[in-house]
N, C-alpha and C positions, 0 to 999 in steps of 0.2 A: 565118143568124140572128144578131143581136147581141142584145146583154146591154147592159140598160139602166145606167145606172150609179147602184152604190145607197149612199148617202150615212148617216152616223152619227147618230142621232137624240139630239133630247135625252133620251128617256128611255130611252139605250143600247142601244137595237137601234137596225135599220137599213131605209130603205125607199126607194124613188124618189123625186128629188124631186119629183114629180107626187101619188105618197103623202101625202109628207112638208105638202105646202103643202093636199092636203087637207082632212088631219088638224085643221092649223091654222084653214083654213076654216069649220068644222066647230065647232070651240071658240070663237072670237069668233061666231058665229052663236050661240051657246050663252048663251055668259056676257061679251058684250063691251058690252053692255046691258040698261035694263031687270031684268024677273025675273032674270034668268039672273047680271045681274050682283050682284043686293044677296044671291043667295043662295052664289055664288062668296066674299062680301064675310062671311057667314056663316061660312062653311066656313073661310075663312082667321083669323076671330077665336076657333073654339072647337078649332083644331088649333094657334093660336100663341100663346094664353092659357092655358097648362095651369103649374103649382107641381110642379116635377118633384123636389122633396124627398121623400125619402123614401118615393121610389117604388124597385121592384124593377126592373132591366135588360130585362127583359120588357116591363114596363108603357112602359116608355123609350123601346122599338124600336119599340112597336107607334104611341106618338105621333109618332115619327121619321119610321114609313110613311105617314102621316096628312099631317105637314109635305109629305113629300113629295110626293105626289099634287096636294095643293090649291099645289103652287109647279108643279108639272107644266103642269094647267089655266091658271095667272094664263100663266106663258110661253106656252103654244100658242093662247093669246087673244090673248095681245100680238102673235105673229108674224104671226097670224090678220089682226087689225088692221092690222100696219105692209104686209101683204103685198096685202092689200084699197085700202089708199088707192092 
């Protein structure tokens, strides 16, 4: 039996490339038009417009997880896309 070979993901785990291009299939089918995309276009205006004065290191992390998930999506649309054409 072999072992597939499993490659580093962007969002730091690791999966096949078969996984991998999935995954991304998956997210431009989602949000690479249409709905899917004005509401991705959402997500990324009310997690990258925030006044982080005077907020507490909590409130900080928890917008940072936020950032990152909705840059997670725009990426595995994008690949989704490049990997489609």
């Amino acid at each position: 039996m072999t072992k597939e070979k499993i490659n580093a993901s962007v969002d730091g785990r690791s999966y096949t490339a078969e996984v991998e291009a999935d995954l991304n299939s998956k997210a431009h089918a989602l949000f690479g038009s249409g709905v899917g995309k004005s509401f991705l276009q959402y997500l990324e205006n009310i997690t990258t417009n925030i006044h982080s004065s005077g907020l507490g290191i909590e409130h900080l992390a928890h917008f940072e997880g936020q950032r990152w998930i909705v840059a997670l999506l725009k990426h595995r649309t994008e690949m989704g896309r490049k990997n489609g054409s």
